[in-house]
Backbone and ligand atoms as CSV (ligand in chain L), in Angstrom:
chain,resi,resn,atom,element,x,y,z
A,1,UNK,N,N,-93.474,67.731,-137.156
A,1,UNK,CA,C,-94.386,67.255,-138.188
A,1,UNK,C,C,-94.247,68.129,-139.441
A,2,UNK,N,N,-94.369,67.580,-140.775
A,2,UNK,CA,C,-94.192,68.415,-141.919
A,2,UNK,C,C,-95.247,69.290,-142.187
A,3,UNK,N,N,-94.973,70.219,-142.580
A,3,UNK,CA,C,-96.278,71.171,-142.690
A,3,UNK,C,C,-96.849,70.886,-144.304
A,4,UNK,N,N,-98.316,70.838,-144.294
A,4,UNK,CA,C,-98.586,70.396,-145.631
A,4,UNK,C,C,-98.747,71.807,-146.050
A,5,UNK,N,N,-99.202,71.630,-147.513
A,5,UNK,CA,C,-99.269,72.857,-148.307
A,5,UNK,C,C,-101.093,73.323,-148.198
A,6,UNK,N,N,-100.888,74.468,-148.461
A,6,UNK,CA,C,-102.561,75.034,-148.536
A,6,UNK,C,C,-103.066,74.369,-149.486
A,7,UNK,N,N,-104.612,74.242,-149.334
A,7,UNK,CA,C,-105.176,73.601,-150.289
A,7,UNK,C,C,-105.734,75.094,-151.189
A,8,UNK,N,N,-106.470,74.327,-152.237
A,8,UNK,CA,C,-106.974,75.033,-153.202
A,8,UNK,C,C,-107.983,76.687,-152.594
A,9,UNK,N,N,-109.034,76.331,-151.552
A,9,UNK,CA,C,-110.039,76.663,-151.212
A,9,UNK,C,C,-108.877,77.602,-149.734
A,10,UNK,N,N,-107.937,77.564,-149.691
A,10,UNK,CA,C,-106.817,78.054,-148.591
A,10,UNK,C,C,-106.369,79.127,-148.917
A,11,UNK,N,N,-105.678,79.048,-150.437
A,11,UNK,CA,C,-105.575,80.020,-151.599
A,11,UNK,C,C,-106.098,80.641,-151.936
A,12,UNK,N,N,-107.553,80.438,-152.182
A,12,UNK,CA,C,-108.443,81.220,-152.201
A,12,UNK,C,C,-108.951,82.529,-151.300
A,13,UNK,N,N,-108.625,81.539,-150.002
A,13,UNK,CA,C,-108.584,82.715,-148.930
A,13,UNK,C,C,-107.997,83.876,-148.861
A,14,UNK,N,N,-106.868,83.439,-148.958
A,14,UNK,CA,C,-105.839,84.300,-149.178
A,14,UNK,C,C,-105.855,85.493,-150.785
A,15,UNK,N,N,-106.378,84.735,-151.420
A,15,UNK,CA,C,-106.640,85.968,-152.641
A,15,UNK,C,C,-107.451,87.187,-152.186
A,16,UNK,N,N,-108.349,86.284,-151.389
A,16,UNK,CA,C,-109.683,87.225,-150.903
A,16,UNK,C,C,-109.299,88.204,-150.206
A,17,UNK,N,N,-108.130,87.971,-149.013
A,17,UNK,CA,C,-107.791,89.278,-148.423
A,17,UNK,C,C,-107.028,89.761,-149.021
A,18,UNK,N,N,-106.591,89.564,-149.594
A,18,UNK,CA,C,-105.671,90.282,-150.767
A,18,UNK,C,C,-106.196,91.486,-151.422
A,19,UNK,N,N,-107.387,90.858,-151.804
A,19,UNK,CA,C,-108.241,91.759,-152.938
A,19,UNK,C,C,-109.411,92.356,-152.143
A,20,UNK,N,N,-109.087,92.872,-150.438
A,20,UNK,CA,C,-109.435,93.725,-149.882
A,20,UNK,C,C,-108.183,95.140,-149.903
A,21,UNK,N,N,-107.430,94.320,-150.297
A,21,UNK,CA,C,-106.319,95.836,-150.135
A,21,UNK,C,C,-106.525,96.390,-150.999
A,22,UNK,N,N,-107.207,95.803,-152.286
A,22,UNK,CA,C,-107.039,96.475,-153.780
A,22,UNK,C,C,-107.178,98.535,-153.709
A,23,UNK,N,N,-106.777,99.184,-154.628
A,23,UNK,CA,C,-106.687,100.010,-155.278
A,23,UNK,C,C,-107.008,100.098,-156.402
A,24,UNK,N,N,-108.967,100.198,-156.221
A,24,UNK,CA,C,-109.706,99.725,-157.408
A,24,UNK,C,C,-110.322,100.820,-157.561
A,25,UNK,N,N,-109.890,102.311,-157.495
A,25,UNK,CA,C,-111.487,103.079,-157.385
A,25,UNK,C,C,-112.032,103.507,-158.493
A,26,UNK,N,N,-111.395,102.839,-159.858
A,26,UNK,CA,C,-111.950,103.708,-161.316
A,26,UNK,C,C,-112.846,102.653,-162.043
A,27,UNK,N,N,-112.740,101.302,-160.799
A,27,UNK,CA,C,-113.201,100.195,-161.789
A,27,UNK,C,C,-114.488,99.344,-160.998
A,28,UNK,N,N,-113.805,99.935,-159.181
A,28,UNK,CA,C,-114.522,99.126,-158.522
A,28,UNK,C,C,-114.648,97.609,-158.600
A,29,UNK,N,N,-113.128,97.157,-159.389
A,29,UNK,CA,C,-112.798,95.804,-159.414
A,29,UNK,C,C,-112.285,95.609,-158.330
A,30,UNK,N,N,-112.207,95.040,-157.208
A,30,UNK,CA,C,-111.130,94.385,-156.195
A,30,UNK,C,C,-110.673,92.671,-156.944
A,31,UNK,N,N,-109.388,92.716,-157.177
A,31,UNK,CA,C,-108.960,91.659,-157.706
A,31,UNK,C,C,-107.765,91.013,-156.785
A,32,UNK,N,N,-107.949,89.478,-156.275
A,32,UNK,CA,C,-106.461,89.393,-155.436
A,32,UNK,C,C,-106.110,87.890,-155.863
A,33,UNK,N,N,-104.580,87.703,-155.604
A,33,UNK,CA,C,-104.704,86.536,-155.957
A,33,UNK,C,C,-103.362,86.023,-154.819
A,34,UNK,N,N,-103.113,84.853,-155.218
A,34,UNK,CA,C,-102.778,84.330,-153.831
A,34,UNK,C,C,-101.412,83.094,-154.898
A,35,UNK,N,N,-100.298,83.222,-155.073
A,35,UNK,CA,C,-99.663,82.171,-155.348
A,35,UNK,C,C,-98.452,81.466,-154.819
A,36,UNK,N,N,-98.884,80.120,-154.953
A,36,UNK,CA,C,-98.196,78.974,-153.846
A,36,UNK,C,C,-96.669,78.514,-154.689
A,37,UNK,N,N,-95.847,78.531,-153.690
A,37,UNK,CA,C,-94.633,78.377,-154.379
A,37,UNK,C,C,-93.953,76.977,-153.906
A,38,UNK,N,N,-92.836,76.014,-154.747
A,38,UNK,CA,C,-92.551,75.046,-154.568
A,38,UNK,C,C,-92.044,74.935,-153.409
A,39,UNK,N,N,-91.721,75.967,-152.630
A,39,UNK,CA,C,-90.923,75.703,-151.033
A,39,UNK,C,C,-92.189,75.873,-150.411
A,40,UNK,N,N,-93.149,75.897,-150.279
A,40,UNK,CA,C,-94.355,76.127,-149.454
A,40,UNK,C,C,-95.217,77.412,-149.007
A,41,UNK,N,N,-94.389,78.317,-149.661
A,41,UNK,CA,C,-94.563,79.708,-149.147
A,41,UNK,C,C,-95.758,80.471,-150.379
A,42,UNK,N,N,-96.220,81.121,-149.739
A,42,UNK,CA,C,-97.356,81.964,-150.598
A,42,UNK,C,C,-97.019,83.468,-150.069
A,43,UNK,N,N,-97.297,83.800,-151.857
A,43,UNK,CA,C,-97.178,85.349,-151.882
A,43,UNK,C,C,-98.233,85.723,-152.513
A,44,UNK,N,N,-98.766,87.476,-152.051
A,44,UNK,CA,C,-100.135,87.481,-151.968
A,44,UNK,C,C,-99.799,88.720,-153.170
A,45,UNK,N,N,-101.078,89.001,-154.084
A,45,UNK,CA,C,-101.018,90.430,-154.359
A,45,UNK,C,C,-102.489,91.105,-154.607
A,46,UNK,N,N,-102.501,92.405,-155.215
A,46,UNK,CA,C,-104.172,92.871,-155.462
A,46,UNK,C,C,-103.601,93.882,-156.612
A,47,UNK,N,N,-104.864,94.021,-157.061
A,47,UNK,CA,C,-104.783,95.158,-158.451
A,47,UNK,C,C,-104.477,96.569,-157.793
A,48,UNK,N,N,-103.723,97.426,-158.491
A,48,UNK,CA,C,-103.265,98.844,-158.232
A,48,UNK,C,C,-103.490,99.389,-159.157
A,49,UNK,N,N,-104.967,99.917,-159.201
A,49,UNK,CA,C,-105.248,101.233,-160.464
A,49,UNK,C,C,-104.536,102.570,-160.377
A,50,UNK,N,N,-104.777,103.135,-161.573
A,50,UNK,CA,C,-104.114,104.301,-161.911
A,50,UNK,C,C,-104.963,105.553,-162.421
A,51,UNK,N,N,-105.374,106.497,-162.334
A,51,UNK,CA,C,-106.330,107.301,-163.077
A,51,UNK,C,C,-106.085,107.481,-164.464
A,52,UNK,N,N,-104.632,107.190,-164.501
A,52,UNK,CA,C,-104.538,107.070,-166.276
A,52,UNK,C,C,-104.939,105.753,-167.413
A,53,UNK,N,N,-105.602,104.806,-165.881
A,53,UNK,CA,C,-106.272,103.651,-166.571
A,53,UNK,C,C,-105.150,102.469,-166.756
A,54,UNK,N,N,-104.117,102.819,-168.195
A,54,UNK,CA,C,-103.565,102.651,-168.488
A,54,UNK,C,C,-102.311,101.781,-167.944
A,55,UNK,N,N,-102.226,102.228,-166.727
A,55,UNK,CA,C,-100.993,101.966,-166.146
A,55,UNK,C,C,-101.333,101.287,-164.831
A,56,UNK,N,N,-102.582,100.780,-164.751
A,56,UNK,CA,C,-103.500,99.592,-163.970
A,56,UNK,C,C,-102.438,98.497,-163.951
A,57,UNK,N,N,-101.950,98.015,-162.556
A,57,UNK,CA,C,-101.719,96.664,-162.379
A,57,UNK,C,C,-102.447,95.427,-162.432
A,58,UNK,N,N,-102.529,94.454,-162.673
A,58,UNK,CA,C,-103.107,93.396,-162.288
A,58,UNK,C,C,-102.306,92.759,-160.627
A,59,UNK,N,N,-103.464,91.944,-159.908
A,59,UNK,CA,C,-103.231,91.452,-158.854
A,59,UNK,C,C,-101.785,90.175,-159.228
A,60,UNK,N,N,-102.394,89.126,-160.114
A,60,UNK,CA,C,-101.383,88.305,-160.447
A,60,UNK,C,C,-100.264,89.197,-160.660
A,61,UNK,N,N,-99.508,89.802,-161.562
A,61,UNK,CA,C,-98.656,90.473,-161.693
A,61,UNK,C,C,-98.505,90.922,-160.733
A,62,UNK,N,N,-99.030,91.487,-160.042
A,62,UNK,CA,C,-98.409,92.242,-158.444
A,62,UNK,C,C,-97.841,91.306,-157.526
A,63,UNK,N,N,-98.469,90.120,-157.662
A,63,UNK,CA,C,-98.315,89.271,-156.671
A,63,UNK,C,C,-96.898,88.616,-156.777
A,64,UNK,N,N,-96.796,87.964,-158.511
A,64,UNK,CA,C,-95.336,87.884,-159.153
A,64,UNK,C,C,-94.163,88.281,-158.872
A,65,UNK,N,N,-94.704,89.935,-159.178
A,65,UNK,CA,C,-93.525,90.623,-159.074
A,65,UNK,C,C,-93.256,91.161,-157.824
A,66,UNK,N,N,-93.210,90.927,-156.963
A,66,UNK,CA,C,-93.492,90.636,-155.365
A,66,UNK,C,C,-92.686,90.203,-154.804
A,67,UNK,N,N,-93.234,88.763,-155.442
A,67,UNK,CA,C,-92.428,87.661,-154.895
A,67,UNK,C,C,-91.166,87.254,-155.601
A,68,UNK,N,N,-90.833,87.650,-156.916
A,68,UNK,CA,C,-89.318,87.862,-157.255
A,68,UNK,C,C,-88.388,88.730,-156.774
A,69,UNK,N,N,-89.149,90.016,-156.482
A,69,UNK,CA,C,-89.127,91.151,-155.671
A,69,UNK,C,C,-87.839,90.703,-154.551
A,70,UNK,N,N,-88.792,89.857,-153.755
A,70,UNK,CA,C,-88.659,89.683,-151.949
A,70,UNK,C,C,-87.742,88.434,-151.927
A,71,UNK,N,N,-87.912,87.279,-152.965
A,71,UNK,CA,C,-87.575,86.041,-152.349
A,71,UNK,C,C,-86.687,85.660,-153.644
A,72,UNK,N,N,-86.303,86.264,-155.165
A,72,UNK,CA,C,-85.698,85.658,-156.444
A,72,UNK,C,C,-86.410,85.062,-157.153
A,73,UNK,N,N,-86.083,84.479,-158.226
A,73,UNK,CA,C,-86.581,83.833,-159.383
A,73,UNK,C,C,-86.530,82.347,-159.270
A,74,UNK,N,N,-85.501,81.740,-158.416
A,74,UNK,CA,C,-85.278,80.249,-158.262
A,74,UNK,C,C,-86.899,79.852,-158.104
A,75,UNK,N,N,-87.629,80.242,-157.354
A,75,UNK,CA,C,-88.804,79.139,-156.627
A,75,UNK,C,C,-89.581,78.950,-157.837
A,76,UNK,N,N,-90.783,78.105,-158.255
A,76,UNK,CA,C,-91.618,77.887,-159.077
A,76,UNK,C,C,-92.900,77.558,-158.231
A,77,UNK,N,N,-93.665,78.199,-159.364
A,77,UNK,CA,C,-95.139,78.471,-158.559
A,77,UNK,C,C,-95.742,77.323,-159.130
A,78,UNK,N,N,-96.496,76.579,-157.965
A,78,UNK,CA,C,-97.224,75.272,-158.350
A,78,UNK,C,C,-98.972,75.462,-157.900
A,79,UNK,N,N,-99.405,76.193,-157.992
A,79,UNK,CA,C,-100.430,77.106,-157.549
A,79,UNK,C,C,-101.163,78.063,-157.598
A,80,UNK,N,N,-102.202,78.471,-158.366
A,80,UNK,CA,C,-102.652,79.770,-158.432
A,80,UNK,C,C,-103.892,79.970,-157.895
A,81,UNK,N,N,-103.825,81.145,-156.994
A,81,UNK,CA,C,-106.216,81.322,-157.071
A,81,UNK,C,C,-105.978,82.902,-157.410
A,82,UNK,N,N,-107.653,82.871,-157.786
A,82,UNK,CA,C,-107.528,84.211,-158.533
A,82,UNK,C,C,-108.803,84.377,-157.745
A,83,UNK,N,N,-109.085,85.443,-157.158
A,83,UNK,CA,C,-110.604,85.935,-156.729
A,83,UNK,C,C,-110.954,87.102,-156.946
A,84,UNK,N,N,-112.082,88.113,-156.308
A,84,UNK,CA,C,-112.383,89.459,-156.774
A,84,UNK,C,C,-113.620,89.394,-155.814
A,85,UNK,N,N,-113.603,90.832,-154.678
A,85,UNK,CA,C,-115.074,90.629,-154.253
A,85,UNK,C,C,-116.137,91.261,-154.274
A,86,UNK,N,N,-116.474,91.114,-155.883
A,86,UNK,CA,C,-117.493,91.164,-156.890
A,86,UNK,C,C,-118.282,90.274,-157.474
A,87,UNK,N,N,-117.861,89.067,-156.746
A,87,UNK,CA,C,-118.535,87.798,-157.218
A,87,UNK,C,C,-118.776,87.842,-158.338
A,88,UNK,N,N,-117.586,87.932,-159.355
A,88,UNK,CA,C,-117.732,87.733,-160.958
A,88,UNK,C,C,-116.378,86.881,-161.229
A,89,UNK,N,N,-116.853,86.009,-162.444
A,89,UNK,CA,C,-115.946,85.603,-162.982
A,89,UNK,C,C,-114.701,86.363,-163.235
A,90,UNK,N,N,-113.467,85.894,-162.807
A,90,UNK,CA,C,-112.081,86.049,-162.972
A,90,UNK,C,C,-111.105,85.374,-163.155
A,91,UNK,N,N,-111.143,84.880,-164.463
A,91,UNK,CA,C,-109.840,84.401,-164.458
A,91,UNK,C,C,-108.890,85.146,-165.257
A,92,UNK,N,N,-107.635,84.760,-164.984
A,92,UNK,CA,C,-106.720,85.895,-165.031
A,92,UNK,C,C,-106.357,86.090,-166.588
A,93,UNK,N,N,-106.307,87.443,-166.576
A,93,UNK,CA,C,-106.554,87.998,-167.935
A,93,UNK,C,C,-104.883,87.309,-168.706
A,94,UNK,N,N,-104.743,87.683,-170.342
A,94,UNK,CA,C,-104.138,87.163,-171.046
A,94,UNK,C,C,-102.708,87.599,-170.846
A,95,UNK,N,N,-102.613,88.837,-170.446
A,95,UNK,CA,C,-101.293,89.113,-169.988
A,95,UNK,C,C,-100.306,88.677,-168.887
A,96,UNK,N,N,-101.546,88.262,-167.780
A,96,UNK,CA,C,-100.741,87.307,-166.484
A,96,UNK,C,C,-100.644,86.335,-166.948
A,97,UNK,N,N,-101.249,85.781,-167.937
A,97,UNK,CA,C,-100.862,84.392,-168.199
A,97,UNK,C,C,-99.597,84.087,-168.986
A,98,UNK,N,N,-99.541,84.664,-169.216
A,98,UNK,CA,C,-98.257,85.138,-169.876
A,98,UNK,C,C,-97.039,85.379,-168.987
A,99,UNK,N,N,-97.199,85.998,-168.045
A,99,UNK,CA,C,-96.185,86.635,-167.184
A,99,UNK,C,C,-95.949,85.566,-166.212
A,100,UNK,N,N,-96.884,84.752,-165.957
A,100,UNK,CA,C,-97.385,83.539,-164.791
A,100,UNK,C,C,-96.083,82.223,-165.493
A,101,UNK,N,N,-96.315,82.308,-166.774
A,101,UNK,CA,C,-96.243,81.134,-167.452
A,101,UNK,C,C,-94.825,80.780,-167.886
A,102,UNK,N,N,-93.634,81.989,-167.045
A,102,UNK,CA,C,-92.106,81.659,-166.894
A,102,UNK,C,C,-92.084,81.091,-165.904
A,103,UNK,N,N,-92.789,81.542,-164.948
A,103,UNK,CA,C,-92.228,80.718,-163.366
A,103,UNK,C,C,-93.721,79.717,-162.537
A,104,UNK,N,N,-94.590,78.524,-163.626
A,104,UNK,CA,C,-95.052,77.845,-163.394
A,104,UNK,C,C,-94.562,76.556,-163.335
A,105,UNK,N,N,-94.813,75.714,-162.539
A,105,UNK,CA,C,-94.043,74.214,-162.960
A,105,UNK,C,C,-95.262,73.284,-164.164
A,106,UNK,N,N,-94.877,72.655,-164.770
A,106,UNK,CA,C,-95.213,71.815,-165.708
A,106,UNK,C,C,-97.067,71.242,-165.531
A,107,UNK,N,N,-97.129,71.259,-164.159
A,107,UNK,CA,C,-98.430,70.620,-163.369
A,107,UNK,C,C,-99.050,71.502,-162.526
A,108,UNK,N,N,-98.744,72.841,-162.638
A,108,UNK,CA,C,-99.574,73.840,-161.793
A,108,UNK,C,C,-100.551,74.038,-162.044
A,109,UNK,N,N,-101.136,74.060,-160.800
A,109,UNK,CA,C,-103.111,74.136,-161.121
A,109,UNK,C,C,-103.641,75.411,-160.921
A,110,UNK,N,N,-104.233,76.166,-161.531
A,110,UNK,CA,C,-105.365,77.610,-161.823
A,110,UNK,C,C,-106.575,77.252,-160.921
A,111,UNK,N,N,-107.116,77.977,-159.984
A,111,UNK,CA,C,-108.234,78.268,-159.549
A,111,UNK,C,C,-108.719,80.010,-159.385
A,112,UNK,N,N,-109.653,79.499,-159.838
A,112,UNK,CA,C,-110.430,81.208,-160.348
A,112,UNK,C,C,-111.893,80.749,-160.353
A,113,UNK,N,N,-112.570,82.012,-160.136
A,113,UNK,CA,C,-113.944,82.545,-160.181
A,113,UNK,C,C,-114.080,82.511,-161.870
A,114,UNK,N,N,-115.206,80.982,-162.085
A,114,UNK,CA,C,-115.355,80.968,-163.522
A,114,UNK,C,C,-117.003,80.733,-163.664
A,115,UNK,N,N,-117.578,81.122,-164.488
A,115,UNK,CA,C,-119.203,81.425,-164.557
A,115,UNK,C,C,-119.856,80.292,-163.875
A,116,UNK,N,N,-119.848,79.247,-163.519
A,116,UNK,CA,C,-120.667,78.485,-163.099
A,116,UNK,C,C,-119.862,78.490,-161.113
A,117,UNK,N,N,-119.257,79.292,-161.011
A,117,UNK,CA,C,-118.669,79.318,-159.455
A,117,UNK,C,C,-116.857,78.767,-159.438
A,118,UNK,N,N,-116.265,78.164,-158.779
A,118,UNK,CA,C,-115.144,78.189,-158.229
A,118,UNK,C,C,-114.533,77.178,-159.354
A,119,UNK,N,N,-113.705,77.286,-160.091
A,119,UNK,CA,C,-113.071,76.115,-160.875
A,119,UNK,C,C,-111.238,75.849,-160.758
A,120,UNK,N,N,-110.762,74.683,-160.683
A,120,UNK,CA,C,-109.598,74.629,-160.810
A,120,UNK,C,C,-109.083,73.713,-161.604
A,121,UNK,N,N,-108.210,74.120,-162.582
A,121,UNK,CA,C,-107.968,73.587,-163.697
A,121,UNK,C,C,-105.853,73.591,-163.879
A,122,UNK,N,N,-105.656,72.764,-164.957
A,122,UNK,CA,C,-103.790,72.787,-164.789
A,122,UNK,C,C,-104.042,74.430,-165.404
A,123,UNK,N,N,-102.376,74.519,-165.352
A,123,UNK,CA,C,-102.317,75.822,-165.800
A,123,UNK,C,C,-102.403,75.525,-167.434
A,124,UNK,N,N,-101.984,74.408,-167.980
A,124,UNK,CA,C,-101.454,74.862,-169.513
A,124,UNK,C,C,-102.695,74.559,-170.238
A,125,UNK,N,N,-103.848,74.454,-168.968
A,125,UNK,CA,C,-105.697,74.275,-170.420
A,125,UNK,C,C,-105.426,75.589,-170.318
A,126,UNK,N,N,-105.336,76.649,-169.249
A,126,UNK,CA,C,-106.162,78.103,-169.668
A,126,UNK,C,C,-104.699,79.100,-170.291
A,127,UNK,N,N,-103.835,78.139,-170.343
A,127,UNK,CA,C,-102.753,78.570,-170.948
A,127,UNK,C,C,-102.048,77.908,-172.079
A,128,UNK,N,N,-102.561,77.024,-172.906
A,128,UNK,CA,C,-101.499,76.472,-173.771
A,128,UNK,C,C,-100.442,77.147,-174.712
A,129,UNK,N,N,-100.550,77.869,-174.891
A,129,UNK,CA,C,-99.430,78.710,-176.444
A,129,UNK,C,C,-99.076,79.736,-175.740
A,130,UNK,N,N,-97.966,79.490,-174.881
A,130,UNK,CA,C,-97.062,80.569,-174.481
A,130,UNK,C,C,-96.263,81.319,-175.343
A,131,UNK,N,N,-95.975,82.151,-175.220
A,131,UNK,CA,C,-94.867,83.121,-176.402
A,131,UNK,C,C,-93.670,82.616,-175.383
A,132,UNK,N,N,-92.630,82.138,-176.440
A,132,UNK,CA,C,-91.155,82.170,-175.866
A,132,UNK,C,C,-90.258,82.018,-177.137
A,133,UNK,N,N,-88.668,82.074,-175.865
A,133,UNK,CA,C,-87.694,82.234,-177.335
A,133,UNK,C,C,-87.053,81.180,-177.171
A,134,UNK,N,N,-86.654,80.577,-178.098
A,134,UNK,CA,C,-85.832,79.522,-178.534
A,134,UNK,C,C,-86.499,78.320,-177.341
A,135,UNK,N,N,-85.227,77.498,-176.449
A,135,UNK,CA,C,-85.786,76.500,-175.968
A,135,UNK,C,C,-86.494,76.711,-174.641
A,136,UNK,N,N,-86.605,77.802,-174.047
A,136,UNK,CA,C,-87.201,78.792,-172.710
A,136,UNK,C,C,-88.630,78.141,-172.798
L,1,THU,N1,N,-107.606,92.801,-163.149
L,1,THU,C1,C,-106.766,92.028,-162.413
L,1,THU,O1,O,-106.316,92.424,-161.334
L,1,THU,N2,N,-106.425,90.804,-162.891
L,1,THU,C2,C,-106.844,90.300,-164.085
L,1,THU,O2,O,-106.423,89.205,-164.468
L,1,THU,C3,C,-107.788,91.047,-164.914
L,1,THU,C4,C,-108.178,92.383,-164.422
L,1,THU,C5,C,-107.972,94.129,-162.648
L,1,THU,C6,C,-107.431,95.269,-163.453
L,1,THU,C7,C,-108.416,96.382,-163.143
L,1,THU,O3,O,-107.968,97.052,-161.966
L,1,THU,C8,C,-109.702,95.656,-162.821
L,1,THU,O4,O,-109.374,94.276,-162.659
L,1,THU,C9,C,-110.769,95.798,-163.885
L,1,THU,O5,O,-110.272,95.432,-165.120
């Protein structure tokens, strides 16, 4: 039987334990996020602070660079959740979106912790004006 893909609220899960591993202790943010890739596979990541502040990972980015890391650049992510267990709004700051927004497909959907509770949206509302070069 074909295996279906995680749903939205699946992803989520998966952010959540994620963003128990975090390495949050200057912010007491736990941030994790969870992204689903066109072959079916999900790669997980969490924020990695730094005492120099500065040099703070984000979870998305961790999770990214992870999964280019482990598996290449071919796959495209059709999938995102973003959580934190702080029960605060999170959606992913301006720089993952950015970093997210080379290896998304055209119709990838965002779910994140947004002020009124759980929202999932395409990627290119909470992202429209990507920076790129030429036809990229
Ligand atoms: N953080 C993330 O992991 N992802 C975001 O998109 C925004 C912020 C982390 C960085 C820092 O460790 C903590 O949340 C507080 O800013």
């Amino acid at each position: 039987m074909a295996e279906t893909n995680p749903s939205a609220a699946q992803l989520m899960d998966a952010a959540h334990d994620a963003a128990a591993r975090a390495y949050a202790p200057y912010s007491k943010f736990r941030v994790g996020a969870a992204l689903l890739f066109d072959d079916g596979s999900v790669v997980t990541g969490c924020n990695v602070e730094n005492m120099s502040y500065g040099l703070t990972s984000c979870a998305e980015r961790n999770a990214l660079f992870r999964a280019v890391s482990e598996h290449g650049a071919e796959r495209k992510i059709v999938a995102v959740a973003v959580t934190n267990l702080n029960g605060l709004p999170s959606p992913p700051c301006g720089a993952c979106r950015q970093v997210l927004s080379e290896f998304v497909t055209p119709e990838a959907m965002i779910t994140f912790l947004g002020d009124d509770g759980v929202v999932t949206l395409p990627f290119r509302e909470v992202f429209p004006f990507r920076f790129h070069l030429d036809a990229n």
